[in-house]
DSSP file (Angstrom, degrees, kcal/mol; ACC not computed):
  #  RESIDUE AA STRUCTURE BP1 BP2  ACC     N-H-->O    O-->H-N    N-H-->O    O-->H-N    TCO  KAPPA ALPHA  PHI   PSI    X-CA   Y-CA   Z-CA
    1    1 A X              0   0    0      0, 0.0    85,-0.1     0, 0.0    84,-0.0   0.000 360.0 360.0 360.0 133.0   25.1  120.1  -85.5
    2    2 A X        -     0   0    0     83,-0.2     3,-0.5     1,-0.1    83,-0.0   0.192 360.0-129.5 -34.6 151.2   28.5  120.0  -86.6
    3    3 A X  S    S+     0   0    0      1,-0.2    -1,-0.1     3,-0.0    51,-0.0   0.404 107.0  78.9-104.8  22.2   29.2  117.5  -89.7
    4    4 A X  S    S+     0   0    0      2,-0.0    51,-1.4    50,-0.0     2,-0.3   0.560  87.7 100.2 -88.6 -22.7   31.9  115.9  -88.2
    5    5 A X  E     -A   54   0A   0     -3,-0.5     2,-0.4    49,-0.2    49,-0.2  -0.631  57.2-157.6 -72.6 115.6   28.2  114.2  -86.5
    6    6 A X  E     -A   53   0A   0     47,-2.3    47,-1.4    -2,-0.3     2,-0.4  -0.825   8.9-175.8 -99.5  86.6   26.6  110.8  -87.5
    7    7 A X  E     +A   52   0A   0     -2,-0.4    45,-0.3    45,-0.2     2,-0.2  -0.556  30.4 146.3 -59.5 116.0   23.0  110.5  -86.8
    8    8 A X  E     -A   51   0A   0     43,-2.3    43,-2.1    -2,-0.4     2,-0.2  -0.853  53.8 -91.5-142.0-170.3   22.2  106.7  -87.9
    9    9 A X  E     -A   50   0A   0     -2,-0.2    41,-0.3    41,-0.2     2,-0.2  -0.620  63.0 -86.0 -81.0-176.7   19.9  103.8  -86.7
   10   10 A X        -     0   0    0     39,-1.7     2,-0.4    36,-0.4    39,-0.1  -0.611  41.2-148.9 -69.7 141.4   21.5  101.7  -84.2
   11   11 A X    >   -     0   0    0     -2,-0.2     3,-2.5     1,-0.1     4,-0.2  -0.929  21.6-124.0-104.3 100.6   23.5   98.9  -84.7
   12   12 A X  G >  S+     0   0    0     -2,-0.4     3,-1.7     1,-0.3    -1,-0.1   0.426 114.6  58.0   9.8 -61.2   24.5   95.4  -83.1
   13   13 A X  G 3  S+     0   0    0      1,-0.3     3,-0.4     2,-0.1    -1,-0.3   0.556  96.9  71.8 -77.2  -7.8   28.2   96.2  -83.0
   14   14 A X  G X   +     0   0    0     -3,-2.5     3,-1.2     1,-0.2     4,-0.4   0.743  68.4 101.6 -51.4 -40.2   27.0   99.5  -80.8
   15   15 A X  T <> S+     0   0    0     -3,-1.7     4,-1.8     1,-0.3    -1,-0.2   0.574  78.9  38.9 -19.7 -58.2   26.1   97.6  -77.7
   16   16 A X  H 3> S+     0   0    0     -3,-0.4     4,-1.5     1,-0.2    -1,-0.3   0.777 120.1  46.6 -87.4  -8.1   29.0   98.1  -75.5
   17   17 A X  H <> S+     0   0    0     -3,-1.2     4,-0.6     2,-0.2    -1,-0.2   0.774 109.4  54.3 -77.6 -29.4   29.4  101.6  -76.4
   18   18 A X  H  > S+     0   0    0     -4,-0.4     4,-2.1     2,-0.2    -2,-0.2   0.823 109.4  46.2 -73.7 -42.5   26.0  102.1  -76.0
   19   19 A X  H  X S+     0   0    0     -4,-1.8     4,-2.0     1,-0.2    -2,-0.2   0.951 113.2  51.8 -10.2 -78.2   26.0  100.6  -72.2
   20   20 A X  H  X S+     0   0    0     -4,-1.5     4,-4.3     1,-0.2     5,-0.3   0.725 104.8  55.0 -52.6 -36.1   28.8  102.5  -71.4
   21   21 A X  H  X S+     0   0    0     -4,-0.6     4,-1.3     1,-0.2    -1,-0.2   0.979 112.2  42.8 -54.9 -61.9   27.1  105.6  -72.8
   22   22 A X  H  X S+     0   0    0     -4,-2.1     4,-1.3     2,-0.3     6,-0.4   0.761 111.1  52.5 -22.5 -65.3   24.1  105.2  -70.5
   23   23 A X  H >< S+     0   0    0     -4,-2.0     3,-1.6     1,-0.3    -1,-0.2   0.997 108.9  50.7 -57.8 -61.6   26.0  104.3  -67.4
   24   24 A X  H 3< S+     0   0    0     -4,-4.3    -1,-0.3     1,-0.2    -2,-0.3   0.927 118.6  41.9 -49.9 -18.0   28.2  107.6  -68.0
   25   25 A X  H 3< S-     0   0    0     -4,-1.3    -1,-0.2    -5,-0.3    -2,-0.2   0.850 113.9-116.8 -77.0 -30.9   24.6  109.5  -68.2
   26   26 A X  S << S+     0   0    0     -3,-1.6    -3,-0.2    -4,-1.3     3,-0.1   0.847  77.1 126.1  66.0 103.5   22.8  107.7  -65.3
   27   27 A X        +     0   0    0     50,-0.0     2,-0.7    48,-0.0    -4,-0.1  -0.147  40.9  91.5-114.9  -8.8   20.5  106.3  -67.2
   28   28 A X        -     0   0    0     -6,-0.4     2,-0.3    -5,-0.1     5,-0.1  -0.636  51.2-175.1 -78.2 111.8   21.0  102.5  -66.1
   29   29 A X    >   -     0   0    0     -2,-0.7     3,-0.9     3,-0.4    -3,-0.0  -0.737  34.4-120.6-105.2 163.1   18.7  101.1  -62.8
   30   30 A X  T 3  S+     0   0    0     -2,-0.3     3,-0.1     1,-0.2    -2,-0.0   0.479 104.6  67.4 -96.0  11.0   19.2   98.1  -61.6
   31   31 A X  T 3  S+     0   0    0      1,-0.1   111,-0.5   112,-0.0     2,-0.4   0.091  97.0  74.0 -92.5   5.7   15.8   96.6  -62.2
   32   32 A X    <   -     0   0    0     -3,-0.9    -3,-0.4   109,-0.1    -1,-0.1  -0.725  65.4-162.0-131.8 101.7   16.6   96.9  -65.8
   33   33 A X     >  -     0   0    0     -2,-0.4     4,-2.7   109,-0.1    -3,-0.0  -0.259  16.7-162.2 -76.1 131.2   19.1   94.6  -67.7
   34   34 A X  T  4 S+     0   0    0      2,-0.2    -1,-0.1     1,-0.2    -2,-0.0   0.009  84.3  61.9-124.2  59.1   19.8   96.8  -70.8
   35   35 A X  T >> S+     0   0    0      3,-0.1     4,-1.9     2,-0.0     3,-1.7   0.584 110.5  48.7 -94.8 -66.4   21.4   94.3  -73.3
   36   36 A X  H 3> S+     0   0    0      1,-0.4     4,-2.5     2,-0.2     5,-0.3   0.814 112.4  51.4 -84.4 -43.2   17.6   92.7  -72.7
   37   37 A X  H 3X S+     0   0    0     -4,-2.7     4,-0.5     2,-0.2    -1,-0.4   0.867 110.0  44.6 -78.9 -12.3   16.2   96.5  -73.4
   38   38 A X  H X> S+     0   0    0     -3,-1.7     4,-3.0     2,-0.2     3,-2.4   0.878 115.5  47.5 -78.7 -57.1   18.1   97.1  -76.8
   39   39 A X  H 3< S+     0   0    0     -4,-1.9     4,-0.5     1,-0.3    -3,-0.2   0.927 110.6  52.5 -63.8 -27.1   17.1   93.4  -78.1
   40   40 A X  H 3< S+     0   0    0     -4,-2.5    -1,-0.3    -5,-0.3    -2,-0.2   0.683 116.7  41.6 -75.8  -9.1   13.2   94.2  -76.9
   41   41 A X  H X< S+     0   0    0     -3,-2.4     3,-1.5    -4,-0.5    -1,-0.2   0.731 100.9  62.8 -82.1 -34.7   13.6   97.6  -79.1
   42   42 A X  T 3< S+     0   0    0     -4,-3.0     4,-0.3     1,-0.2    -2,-0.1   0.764 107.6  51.6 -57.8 -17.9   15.4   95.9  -81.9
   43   43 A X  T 3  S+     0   0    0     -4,-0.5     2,-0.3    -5,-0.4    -1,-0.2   0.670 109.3  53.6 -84.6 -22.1   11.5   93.9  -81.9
   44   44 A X  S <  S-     0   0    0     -3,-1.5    -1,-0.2    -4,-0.1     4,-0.1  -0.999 132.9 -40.5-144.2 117.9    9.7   96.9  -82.0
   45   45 A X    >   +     0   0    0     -2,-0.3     3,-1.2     1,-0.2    -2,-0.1   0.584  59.6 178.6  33.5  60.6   10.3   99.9  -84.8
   46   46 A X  G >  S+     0   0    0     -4,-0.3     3,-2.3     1,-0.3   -36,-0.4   0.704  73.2  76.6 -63.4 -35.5   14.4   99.5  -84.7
   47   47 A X  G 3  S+     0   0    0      1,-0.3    -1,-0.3   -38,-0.1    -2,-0.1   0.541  93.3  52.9 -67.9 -12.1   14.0  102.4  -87.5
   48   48 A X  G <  S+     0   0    0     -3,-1.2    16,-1.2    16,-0.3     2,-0.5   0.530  79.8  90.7 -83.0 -28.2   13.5  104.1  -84.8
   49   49 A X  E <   - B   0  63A   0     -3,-2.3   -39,-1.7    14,-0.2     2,-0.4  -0.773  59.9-167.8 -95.3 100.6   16.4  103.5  -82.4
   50   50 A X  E     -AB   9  62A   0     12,-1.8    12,-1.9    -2,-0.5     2,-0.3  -0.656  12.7-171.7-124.3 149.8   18.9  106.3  -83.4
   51   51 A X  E     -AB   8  61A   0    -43,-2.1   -43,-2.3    -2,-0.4     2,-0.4  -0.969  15.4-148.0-136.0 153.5   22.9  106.5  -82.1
   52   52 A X  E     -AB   7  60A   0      8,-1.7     7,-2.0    -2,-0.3     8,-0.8  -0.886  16.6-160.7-149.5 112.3   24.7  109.6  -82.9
   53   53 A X  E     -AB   6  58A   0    -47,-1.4   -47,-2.3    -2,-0.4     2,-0.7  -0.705  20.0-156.2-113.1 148.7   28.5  109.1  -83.5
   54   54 A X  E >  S-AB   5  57A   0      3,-2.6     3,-2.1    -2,-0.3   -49,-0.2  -0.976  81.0 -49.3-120.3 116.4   31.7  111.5  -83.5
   55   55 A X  T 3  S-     0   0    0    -51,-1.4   -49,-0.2    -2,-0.7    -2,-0.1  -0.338 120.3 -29.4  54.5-139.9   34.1  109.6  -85.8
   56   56 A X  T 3  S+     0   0    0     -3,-0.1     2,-0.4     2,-0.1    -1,-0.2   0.424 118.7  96.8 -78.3 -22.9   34.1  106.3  -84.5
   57   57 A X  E <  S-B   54   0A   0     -3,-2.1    -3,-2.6     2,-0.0     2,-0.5  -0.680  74.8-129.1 -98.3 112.6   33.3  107.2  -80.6
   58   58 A X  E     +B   53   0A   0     -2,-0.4    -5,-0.2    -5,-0.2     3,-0.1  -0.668  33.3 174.6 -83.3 124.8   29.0  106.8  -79.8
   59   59 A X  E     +     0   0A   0     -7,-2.0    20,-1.5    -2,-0.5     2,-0.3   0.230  54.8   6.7-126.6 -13.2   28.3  110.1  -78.2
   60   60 A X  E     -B   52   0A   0     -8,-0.8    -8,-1.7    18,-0.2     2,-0.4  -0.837  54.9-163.0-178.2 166.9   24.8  109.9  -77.9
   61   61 A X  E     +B   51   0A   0     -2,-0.3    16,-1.0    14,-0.3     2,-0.3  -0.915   5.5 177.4-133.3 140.1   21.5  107.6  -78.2
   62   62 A X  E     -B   50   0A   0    -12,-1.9   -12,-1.8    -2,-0.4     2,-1.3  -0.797  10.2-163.7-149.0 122.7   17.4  108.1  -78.5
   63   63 A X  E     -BC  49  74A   0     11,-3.1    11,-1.7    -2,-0.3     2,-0.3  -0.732  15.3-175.7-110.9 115.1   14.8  105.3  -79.0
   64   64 A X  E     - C   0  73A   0     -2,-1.3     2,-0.3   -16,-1.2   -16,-0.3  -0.602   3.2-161.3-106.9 166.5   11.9  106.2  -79.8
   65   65 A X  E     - C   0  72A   0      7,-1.6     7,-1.1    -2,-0.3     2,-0.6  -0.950  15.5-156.2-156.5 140.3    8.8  104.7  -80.4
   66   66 A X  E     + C   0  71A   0     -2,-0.3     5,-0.2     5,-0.2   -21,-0.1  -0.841  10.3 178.5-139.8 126.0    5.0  104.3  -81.8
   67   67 A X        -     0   0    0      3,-1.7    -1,-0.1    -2,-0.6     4,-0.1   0.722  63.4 -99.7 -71.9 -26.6    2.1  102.5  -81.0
   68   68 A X  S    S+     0   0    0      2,-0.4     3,-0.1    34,-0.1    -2,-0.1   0.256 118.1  52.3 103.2  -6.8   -0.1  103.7  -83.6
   69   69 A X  S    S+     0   0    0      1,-0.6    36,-0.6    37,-0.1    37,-0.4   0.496 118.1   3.8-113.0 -52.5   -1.7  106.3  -81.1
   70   70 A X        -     0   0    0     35,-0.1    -3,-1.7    34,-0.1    -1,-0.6  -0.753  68.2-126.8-117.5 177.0    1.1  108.2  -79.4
   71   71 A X  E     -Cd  66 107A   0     35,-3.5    37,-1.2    -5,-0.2     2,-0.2  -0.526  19.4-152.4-107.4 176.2    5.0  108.3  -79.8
   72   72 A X  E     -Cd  65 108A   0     -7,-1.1    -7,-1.6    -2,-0.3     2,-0.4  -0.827   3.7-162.0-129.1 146.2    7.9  107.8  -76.7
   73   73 A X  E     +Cd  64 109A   0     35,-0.9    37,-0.5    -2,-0.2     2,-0.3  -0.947  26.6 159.9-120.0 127.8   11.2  109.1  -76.7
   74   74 A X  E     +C   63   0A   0    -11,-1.7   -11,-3.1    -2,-0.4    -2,-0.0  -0.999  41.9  38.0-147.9-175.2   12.9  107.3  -74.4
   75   75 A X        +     0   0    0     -2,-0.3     2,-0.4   -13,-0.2   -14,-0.3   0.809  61.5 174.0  71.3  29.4   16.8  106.7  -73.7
   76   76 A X        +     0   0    0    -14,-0.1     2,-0.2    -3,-0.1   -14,-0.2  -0.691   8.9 159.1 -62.2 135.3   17.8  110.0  -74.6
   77   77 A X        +     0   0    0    -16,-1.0     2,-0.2    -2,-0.4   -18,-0.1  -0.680  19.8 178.3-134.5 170.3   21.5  110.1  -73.7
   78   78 A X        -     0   0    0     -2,-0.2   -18,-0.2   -18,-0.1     5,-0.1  -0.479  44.5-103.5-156.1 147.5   24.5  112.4  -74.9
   79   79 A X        -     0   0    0    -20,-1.5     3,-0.3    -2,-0.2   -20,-0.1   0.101  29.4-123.6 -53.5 158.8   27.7  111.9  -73.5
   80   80 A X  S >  S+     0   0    0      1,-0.2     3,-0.7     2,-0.1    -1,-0.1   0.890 108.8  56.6 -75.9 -23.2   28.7  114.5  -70.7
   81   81 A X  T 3  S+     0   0    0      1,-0.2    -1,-0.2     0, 0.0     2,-0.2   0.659 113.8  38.5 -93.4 -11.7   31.7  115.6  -72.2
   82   82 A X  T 3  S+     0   0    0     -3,-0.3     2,-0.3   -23,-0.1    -1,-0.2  -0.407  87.2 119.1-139.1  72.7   29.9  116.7  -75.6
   83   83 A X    <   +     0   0    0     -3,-0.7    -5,-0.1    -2,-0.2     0, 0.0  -0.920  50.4  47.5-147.3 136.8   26.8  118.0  -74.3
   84   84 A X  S    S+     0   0    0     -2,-0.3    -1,-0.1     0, 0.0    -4,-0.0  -0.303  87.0 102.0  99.4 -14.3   25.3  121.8  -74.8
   85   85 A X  S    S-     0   0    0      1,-0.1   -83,-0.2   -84,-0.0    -2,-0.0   0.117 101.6 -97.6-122.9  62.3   26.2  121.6  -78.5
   86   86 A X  S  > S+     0   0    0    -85,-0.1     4,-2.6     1,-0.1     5,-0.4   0.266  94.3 108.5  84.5 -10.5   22.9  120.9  -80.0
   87   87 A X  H  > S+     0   0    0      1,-0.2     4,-2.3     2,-0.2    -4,-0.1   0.905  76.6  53.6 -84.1  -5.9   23.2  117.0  -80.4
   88   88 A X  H  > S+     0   0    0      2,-0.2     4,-1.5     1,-0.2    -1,-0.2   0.986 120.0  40.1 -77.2 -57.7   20.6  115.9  -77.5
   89   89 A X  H  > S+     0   0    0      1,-0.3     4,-0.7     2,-0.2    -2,-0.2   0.665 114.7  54.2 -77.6 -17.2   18.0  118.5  -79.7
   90   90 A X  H >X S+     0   0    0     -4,-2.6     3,-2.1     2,-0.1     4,-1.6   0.934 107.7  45.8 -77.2 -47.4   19.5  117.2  -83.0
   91   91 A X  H 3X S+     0   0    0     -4,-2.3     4,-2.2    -5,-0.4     3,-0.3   0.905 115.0  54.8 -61.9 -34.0   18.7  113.5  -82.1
   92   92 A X  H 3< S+     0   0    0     -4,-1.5    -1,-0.2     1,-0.2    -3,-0.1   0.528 106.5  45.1-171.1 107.2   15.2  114.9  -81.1
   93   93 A X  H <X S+     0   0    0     -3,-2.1     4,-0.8    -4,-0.7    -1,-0.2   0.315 112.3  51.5-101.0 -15.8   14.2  116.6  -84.1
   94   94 A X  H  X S+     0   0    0     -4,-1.6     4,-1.8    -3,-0.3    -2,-0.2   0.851 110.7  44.8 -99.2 -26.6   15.2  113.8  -86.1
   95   95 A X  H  X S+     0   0    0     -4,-2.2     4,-0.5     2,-0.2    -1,-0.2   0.427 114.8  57.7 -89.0  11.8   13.0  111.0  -83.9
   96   96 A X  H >> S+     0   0    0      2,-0.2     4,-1.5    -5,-0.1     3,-1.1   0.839 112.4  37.3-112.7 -63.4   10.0  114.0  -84.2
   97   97 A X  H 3X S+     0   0    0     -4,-0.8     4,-3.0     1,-0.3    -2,-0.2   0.850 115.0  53.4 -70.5 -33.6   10.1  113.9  -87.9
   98   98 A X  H 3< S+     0   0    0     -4,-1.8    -1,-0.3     1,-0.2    -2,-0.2   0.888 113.9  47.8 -28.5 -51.5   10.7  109.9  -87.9
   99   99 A X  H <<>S+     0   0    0     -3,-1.1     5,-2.0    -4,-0.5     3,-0.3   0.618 114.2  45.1 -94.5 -36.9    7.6  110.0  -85.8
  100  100 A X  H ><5S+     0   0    0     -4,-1.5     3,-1.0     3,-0.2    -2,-0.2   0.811 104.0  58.2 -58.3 -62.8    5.6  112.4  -88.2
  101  101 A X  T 3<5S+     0   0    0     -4,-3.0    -2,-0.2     1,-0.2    -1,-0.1   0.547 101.0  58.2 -61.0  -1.9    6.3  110.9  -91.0
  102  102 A X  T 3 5S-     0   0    0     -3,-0.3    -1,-0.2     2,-0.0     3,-0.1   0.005 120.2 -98.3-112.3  44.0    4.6  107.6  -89.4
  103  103 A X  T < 5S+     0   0    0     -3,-1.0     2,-0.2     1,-0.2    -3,-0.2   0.647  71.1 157.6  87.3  -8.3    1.3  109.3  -88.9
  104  104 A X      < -     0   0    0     -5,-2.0    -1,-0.2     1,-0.2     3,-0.1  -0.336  24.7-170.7 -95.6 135.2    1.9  110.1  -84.9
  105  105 A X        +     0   0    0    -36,-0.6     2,-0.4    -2,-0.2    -1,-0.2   0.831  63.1  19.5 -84.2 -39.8    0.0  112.7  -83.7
  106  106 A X        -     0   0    0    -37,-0.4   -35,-3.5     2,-0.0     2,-0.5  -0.978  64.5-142.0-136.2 133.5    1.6  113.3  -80.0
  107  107 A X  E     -d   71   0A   0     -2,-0.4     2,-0.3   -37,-0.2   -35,-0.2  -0.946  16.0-163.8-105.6 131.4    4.7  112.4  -78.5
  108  108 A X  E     +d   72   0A   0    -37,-1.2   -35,-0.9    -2,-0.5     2,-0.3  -0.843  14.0 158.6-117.1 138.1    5.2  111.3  -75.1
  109  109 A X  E     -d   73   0A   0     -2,-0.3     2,-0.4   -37,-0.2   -35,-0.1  -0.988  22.2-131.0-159.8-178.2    8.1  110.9  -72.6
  110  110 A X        -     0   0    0    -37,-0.5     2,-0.1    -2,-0.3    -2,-0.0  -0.898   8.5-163.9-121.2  87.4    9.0  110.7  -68.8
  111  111 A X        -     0   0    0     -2,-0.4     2,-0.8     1,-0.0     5,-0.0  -0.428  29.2-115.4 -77.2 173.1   11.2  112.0  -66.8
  112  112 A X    >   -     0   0    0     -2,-0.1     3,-2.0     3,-0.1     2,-1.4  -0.838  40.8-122.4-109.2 106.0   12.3  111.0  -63.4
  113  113 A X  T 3  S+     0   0    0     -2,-0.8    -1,-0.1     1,-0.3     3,-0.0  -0.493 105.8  50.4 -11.5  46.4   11.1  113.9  -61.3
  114  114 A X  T 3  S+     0   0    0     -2,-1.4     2,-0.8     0, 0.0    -1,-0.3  -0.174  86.0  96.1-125.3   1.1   14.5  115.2  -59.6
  115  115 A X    X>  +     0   0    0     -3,-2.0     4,-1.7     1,-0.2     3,-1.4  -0.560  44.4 148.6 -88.8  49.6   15.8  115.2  -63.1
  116  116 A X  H 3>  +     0   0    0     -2,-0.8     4,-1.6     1,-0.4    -1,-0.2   0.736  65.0  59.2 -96.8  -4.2   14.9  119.0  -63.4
  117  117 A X  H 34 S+     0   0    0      2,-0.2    -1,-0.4     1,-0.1     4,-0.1   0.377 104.1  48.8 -11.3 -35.9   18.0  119.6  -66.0
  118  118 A X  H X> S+     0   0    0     -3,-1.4     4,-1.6     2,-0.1     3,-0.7   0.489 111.6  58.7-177.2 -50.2   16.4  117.1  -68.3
  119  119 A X  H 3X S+     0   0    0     -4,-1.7     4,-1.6     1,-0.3    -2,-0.2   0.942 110.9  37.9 -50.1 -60.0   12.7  119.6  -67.5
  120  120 A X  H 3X S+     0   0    0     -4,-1.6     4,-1.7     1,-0.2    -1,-0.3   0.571 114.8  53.7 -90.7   8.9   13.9  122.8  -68.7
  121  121 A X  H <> S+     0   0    0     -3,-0.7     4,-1.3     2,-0.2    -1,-0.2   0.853 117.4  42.0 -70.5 -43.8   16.1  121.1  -72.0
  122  122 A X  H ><>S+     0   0    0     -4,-1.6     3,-1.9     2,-0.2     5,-1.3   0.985 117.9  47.1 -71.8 -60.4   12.5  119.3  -73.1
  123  123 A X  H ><5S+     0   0    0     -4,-1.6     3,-2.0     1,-0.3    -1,-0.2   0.851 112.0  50.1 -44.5 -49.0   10.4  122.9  -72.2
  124  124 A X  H 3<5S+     0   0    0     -4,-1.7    -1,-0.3     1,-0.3    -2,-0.2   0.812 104.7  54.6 -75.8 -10.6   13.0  124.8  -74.2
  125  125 A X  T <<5S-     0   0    0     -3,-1.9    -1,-0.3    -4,-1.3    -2,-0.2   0.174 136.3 -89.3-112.4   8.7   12.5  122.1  -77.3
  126  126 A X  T < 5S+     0   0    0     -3,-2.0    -3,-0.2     1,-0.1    -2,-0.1   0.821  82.8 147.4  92.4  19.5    8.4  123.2  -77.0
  127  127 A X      < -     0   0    0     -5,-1.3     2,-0.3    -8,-0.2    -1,-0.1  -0.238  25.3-168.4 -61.6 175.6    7.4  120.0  -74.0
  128  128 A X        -     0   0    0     -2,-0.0     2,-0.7     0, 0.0     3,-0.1  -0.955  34.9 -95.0-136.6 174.4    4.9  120.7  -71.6
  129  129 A X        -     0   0    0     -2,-0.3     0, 0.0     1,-0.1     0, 0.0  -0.920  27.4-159.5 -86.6 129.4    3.6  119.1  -68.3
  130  130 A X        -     0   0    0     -2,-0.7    -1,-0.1     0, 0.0     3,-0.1   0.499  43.4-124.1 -87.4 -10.6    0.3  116.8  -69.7
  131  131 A X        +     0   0    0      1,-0.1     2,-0.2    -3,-0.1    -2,-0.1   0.982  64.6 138.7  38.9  68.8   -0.4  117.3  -65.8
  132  132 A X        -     0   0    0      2,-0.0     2,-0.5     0, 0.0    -1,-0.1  -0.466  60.2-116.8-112.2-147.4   -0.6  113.4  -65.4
  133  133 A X        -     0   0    0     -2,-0.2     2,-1.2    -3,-0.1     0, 0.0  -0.931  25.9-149.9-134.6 108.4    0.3  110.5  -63.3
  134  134 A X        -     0   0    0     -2,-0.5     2,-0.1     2,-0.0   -24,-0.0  -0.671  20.4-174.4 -98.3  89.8    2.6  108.1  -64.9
  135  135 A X        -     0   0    0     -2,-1.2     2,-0.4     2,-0.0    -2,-0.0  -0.302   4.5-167.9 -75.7 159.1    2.1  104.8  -63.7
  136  136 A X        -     0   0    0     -2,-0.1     2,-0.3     2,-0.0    -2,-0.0  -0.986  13.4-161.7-149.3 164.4    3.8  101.5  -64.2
  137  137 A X        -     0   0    0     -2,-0.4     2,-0.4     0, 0.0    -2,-0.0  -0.911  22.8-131.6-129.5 108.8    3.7   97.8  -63.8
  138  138 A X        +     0   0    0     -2,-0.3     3,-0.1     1,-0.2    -2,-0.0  -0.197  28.6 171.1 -47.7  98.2    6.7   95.2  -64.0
  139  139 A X  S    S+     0   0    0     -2,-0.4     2,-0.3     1,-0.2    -1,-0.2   0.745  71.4  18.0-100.2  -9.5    5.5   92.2  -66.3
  140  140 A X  S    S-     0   0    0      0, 0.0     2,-0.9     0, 0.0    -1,-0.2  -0.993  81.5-132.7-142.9 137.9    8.9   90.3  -66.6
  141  141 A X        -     0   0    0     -2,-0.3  -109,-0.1    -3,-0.1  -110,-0.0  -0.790   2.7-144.6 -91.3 127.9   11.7   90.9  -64.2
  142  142 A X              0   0    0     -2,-0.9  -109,-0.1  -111,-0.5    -1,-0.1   0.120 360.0 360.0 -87.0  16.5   15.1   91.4  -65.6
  143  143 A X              0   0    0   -112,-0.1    -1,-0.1  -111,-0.1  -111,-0.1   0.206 360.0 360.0  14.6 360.0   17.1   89.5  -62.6
């Protein structure tokens, strides 16, 4: 990665940049308010929660996460206009070793299944298919 590149945790004063990033990525649904998902991450291993800035301008994001049996990445973002040049794989190599260093044995993440761009980036960085079923349940509605 270039050194012109600032991997750091996330900050407060990130927020709207951070939004913005998302929305330019697609990563934003509309059953999920995401000022309400950064402050429920902020709750939960924040040390975790990584932004990766060009000068002043937030260019990409990953939060990752540990339960104390497996890790998450999720949120992976990097802006469209600066992506191919290693920062999606810098941000995570840095949450892997974050994630190592807290004891985690497996890392886990999701993708949304038409997202097959996103398959072969994660394959080439040593993912696999776990061949499961990835369920979920809505316990608070974000309205």
């Amino acid at each position: 990665m270039p050194p012109a590149y600032d991997i750091r945790p996330y900050h407060p004063t990130d927020q709207i940049q951070l939004i913005d990033l998302w929305q330019q990525c697609g990563l934003l649904v509309s059953w999920n308010d995401p000022g309400k998902d950064i402050a429920r991450k902020l709750k939960v291993n924040p040390e975790l929660f990584l932004v990766v800035l060009d000068e002043q301008e937030l260019i990409g994001s990953v939060m990752g996460g540990y339960d104390g049996h497996r890790g998450w990445i999720n949120f992976l973002a990097v802006h469209p206009k600066h992506q191919l040049k290693g920062i999606g794989r810098a941000l995570v190599l840095r949450v892997e070793t974050l994630l190592r260093e807290l004891g985690c044995p497996k890392l886990n993440l999701q993708i949304r299944s038409a997202n097959t761009q996103v398959w072969e980036f994660y394959r080439a960085l040593g993912y696999g298919d776990d061949n499961v079923i990835s369920m979920g349940k809505r316990l608070i509605q974000d309205d």
